[in-house]
C-alpha positions in Angstrom: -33.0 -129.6 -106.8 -30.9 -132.9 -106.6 -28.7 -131.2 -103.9 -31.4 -130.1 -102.3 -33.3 -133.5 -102.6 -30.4 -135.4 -100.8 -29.8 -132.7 -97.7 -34.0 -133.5 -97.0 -33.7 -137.4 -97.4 -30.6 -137.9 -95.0 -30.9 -134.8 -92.6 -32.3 -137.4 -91.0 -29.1 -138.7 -90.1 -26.9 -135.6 -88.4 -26.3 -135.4 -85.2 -29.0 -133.3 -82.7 -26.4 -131.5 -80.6 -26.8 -128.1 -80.3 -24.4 -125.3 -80.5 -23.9 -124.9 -76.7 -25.2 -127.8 -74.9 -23.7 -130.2 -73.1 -23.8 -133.4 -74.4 -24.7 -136.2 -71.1 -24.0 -139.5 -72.2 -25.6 -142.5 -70.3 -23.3 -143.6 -67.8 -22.5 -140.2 -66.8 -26.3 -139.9 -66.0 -26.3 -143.2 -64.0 -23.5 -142.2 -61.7 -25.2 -138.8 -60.8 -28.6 -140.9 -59.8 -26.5 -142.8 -57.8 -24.5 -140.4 -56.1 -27.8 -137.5 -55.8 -31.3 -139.7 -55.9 -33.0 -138.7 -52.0 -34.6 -142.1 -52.2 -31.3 -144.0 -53.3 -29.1 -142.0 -50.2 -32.0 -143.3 -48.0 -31.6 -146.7 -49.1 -27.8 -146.1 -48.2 -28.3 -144.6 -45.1 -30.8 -147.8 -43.9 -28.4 -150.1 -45.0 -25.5 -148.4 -42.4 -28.5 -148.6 -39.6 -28.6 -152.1 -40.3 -24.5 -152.3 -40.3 -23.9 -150.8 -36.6 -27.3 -153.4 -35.4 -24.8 -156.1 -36.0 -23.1 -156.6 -32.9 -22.4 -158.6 -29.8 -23.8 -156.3 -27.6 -26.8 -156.5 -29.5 -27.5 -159.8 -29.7 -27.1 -160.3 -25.9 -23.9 -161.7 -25.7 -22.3 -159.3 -23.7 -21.9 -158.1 -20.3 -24.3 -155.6 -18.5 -22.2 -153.3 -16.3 -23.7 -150.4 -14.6 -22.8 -148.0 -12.0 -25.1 -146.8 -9.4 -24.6 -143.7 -7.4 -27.1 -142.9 -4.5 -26.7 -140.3 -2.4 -30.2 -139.1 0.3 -29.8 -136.2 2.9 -32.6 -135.1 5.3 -32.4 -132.1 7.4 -34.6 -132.5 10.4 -35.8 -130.2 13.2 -36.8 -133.2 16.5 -37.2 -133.1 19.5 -36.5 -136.4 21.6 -37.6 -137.3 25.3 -35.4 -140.1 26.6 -36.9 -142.9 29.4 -35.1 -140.8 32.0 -36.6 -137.8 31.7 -34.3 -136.1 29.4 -35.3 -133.5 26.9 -33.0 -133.7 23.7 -33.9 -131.1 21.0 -31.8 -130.9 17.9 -32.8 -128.0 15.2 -31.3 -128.8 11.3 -30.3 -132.2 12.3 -28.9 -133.7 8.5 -28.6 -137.3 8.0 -26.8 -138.5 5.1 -26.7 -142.3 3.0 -24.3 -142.7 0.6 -24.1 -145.5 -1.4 -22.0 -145.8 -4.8 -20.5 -149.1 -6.8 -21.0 -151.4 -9.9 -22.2 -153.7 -10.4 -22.0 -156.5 -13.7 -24.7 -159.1 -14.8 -24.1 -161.3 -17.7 -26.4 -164.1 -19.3 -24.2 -166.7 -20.5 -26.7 -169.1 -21.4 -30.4 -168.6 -23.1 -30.7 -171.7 -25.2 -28.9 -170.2 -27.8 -31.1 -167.2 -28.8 -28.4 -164.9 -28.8 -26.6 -166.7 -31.6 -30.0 -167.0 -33.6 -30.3 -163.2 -32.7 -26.9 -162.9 -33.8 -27.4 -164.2 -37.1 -30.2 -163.0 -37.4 -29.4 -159.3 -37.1 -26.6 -160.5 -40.2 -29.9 -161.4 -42.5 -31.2 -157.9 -41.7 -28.0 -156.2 -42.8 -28.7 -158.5 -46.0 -32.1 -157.4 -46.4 -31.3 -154.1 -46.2 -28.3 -154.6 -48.7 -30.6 -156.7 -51.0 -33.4 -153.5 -51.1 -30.9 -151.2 -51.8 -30.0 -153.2 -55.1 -33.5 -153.1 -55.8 -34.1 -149.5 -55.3 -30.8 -149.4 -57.3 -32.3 -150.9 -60.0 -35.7 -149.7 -60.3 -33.8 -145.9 -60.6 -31.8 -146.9 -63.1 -34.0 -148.3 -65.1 -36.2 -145.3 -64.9 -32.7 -143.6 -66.1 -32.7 -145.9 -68.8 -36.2 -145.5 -69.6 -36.3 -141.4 -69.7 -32.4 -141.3 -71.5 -33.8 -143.3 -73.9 -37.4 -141.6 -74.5 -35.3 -138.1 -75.2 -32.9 -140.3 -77.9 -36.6 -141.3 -79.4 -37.6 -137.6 -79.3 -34.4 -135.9 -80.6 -35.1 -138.5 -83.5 -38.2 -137.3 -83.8 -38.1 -133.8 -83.8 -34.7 -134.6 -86.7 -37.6 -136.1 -88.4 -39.8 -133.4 -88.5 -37.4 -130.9 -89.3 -36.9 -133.3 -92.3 -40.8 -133.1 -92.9 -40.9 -129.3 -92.7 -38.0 -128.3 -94.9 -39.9 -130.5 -98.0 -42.9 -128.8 -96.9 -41.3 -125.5 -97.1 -39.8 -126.0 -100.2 -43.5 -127.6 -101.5 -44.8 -124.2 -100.4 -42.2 -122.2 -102.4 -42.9 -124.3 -105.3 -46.7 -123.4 -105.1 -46.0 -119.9 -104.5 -43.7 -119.4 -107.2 -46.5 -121.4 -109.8 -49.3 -119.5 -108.6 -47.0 -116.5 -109.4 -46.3 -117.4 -113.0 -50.1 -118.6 -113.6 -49.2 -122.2 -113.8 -50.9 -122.8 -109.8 -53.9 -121.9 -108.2 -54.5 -120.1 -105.1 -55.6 -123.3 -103.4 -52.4 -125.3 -104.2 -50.6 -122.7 -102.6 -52.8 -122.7 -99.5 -52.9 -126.5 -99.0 -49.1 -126.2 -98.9 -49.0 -123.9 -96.1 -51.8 -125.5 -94.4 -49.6 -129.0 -94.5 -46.8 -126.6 -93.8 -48.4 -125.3 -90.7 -49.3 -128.5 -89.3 -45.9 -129.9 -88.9 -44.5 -127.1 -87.6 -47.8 -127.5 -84.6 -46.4 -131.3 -84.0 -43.1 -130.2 -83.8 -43.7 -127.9 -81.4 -46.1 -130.4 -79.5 -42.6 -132.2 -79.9 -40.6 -130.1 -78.1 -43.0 -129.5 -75.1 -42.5 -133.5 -74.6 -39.1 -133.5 -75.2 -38.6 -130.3 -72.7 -40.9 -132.2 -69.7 -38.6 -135.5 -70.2 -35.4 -133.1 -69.9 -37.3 -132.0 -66.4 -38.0 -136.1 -65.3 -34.6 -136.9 -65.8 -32.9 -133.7 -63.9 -35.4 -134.2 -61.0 -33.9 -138.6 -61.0 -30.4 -136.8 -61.3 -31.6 -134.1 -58.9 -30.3 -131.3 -60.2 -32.2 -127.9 -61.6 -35.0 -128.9 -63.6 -33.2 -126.1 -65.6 -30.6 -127.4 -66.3 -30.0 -127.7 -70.4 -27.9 -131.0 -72.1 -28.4 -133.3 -75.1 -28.2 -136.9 -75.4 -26.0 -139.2 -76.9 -27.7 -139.9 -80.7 -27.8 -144.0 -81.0 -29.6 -146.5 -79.3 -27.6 -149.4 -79.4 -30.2 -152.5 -79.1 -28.9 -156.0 -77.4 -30.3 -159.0 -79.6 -28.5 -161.9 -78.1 -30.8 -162.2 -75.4 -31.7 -165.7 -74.3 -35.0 -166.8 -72.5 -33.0 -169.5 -70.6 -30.4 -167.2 -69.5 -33.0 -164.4 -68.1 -34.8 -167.4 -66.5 -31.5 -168.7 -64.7 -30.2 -165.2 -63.5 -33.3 -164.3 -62.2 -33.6 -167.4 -60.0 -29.7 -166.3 -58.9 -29.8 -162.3 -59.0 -33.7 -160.7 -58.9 -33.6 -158.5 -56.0 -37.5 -159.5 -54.9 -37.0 -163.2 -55.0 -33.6 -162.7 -53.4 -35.3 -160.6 -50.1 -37.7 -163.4 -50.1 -35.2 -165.8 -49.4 -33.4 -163.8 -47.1 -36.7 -163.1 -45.2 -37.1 -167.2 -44.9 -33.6 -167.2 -43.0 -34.8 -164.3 -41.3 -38.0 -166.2 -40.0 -35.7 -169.4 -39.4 -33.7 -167.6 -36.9 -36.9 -166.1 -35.2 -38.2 -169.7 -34.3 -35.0 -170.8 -32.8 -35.4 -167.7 -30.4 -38.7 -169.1 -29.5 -37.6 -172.9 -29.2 -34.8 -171.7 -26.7 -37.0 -171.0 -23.8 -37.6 -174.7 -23.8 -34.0 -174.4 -22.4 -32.6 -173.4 -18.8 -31.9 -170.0 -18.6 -28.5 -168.9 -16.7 -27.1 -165.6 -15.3 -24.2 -164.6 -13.3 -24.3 -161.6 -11.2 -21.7 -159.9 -9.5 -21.0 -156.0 -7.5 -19.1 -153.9 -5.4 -20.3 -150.8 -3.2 -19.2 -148.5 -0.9 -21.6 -147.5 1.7 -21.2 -144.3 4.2 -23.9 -142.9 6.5 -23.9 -139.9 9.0 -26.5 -139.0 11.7 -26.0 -136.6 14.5 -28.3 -138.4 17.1 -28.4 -141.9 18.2 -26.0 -144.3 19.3 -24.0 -144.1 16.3 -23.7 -141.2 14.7 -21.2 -142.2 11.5 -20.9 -145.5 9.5 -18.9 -146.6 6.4 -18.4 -149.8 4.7 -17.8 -151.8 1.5 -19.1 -154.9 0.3 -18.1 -157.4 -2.6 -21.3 -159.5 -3.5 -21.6 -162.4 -6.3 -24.1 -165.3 -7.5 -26.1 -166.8 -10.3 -29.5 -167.1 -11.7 -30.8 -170.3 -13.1 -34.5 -170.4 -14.4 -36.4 -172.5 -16.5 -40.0 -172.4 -18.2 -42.0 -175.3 -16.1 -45.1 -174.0 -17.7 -46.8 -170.8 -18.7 -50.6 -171.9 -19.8 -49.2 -173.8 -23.0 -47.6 -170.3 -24.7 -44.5 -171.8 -25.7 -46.1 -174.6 -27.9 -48.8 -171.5 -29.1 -45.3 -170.0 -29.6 -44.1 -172.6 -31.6 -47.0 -173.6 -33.5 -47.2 -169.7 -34.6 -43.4 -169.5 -35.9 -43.6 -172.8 -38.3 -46.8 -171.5 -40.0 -44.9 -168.0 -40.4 -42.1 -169.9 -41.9 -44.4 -171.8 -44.3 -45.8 -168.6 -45.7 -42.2 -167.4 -46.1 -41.8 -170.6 -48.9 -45.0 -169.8 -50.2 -43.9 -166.3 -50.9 -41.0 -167.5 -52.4 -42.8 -170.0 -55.2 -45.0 -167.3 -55.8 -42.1 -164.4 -56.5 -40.2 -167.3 -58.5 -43.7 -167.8 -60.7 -44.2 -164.3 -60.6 -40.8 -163.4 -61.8 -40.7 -166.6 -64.5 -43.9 -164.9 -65.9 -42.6 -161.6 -66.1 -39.7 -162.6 -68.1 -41.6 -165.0 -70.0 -43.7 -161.6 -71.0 -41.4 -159.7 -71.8 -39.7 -162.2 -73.5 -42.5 -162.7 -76.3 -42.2 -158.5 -76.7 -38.7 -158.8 -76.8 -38.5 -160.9 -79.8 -41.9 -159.2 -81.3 -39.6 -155.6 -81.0 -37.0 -156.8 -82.8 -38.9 -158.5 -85.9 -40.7 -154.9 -86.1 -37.6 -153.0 -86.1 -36.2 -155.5 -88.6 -39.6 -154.6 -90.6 -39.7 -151.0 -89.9 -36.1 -150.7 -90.9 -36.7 -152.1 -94.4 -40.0 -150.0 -94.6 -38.0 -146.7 -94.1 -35.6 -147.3 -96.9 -38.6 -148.1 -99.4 -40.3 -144.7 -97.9 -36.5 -142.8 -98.1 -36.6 -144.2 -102.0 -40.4 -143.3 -102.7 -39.7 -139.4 -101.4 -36.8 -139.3 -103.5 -38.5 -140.2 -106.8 -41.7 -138.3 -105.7 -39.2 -134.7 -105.5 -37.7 -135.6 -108.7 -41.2 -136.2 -110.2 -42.6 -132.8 -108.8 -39.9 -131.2 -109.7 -40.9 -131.8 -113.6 -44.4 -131.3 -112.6 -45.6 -135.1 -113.5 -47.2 -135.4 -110.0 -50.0 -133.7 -107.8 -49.1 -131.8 -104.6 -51.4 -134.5 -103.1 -49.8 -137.5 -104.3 -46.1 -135.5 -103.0 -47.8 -135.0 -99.5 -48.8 -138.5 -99.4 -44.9 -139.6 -99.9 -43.8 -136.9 -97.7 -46.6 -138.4 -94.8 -46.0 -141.9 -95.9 -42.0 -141.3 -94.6 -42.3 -139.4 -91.9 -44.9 -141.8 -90.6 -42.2 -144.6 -91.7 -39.3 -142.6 -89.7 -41.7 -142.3 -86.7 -42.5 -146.0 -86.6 -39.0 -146.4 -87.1 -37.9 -144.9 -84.0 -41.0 -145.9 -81.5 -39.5 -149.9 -82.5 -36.2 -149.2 -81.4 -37.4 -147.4 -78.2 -39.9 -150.3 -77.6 -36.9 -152.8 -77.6 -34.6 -151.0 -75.7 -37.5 -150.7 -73.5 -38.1 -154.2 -73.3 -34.6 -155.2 -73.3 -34.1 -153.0 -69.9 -36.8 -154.8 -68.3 -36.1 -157.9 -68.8 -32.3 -157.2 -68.0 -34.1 -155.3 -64.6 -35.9 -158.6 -63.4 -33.0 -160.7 -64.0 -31.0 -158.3 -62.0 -28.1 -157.9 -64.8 -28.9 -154.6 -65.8 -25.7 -152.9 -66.1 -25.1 -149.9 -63.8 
């Protein structure tokens, strides 16, 4: 009985792995997301986009050169009569025009839009950058989340396999009594019916323990299939600091960060409309070859090339007041762009502010509920030795069994809900570790 007393208390504390599976450990997890995730290779793929947009050429700094082939022939049947008299008929008469060169335009001065463009196509390859982070984090943080809801559940389901093996042995106990005459038949069926009943929640266990299995191989996207284990301990960061989150957040959270990039963004975009205040200037420059055949006429065959250069110069004199409409609509743009960024940085100071107050509320309950599961652990223990001499009811030796399992299940829930909150605070900050 005392063996048997001590294998119930602390089975608790043996590891889940089963014979056969594969044990995937958090940061192996992480780096297949990042590798696999549709949404994350996206993200990757936009950010590339964004890398070949930065250019030269696309900003308008660059020469135009083209080359122009241009080749018409005409097969005509004519008849001509001349001012002498003569008749001069001509059937499949074929004219040809051939002209072929290239030719080269280049704007070498807009009032500086193509450097704002320039820079501002560098923003853009920030932005996208800066949204893959986010999407970065928000899926490893869902990692997180799931790895750490199926480290709750294995403890759990340990739990109840705790739970069932006193029940078992409770329903023994009856049976055996109720064989000798010292039991009723009702002892005996309250003991399976309690007996029963975990055995129902630990199967309703296992369903939600199966389904997070299939959330995290669909983030890992893999076969939802595909059987493993997780690592046994949730390891819970304490040292935490409001200050700190508040500081790396103003200096690392991916939403305020795109806010600020979208300002520079924005800035750039109203010097491209303040340049056509300025003169505009182009130079222009070609060469052609040019050959033409006829078989009537004075002349019959002609060929030449020419070399041709000049410049464009324009400026806006006026265009119905646009420009200051222009103007006018780019600075209030820009303004919303600040006002979007004091609203992310209050946003983001309440979030952490939030989770902050959970945060320290998690970790004074799993300071409590640890110190509650040792006083449960101690009352099981002297509630088996008591019905073991027959001094206590089977109801008051239920009561002890429920009164730790509901101790262990508290137990675990606070150390999930810290590591929860933990991850998101460390997730708005932009220092969760990946």
């Amino acid at each position: 009985m005392k063996d048997f007393k001590y294998i119930i208390v602390f089975l608790i504390g043996l590891p889940f792995f089963a014979v056969g599976q594969t044990v995937l450990t958090l940061e192996e997890a992480i780096a297949i997301t990042l590798e696999n995730n549709f949404d994350l290779r996206i993200a990757k793929n936009e950010v590339k986009i964004n890398e070949e947009n930065v250019s030269l050429g696309n900003a308008g700094m660059l020469p135009r050169v083209n080359g122009i082939v241009t080749n018409n022939n005409t097969i005509l049947n004519t008849k001509q009569t001349q001012s002498n008299g003569n008749e001069i008929e001509i059937d499949g008469a074929k004219n040809l025009n051939l002209n072929y060169g290239v030719g080269l335009e280049w704007t070498i001065f807009d009032g500086f839009s193509m450097f704002a463009r320039h820079n501002q196509l560098k923003e853009i390859q920030k932005l996208g950058e800066t949204e893959l982070k986010l999407n970065v984090l928000a899926k490893v943080s869902e990692v997180y989340d799931t790895y750490y809801i199926l480290v709750n559940q294995q403890h759990l389901i340990r739990s109840l396999d705790s739970i069932i093996a006193v029940s078992e042995f409770r329903l023994k106990t009856a049976q055996t009594r109720f064989t000798i005459g010292k039991a009723s038949k009702l002892e005996v069926l309250n003991a399976e019916v309690d007996y029963n009943a975990d055995v129902s929640a630990k199967i309703r266990l296992k369903e939600q323990y199966a389904i997070s299995k299939i959330t995290l191989n669909q983030l890992l996207v893999r076969p939802s299939e595909t059987d493993f284990t997780v690592t046994d301990v949730i390891l819970i960061d304490e040292t935490l600091k409001l200050t700190d989150l508040l500081t790396l957040a103003q200096e690392q959270n991916p939403e305020l960060q795109i806010q600020y990039i979208n300002k520079k963004i924005q800035e750039y975009e109203l010097k491209q409309v303040k340049a056509a205040r300025y003169p505009s200037l182009s130079l222009s420059t070609g060469y052609n070859f040019i050959r033409s055949e006829s078989p009537f006429g004075f002349i019959t065959q002609t060929s030449g090339q020419n070399f041709n250069y000049g410049f464009t110069a324009s400026i806006n004199i006026f265009d119905g007041f646009n420009q200051n409409r222009n103007e006018r609509t780019s600075k209030i743009q820009l303004e919303n762009t600040q006002l979007q960024i004091d609203r992310q940085k209050q946003a983001v100071n309440a979030q952490i502010s939030s989770f902050y107050q959970s945060y320290l509320s998690n970790l004074a309950l799993l300071e409590m509920e640890q110190k509650n599961e040792k006083i449960a652990r101690q009352n099981l223990e002297i509630t088996l030795d008591k019905f073991k001499i027959g001094t206590i009811s089977p109801v008051e030796f239920r009561t002890a069994q429920v009164n730790y399992a509901n101790a262990v299940i508290r137990l675990t829930n606070a150390e999930l809900l810290a590591k929860q909150t933990e991850i998101s605070l460390k997730e708005i900050a932009g220092n969760l570790s990946f």
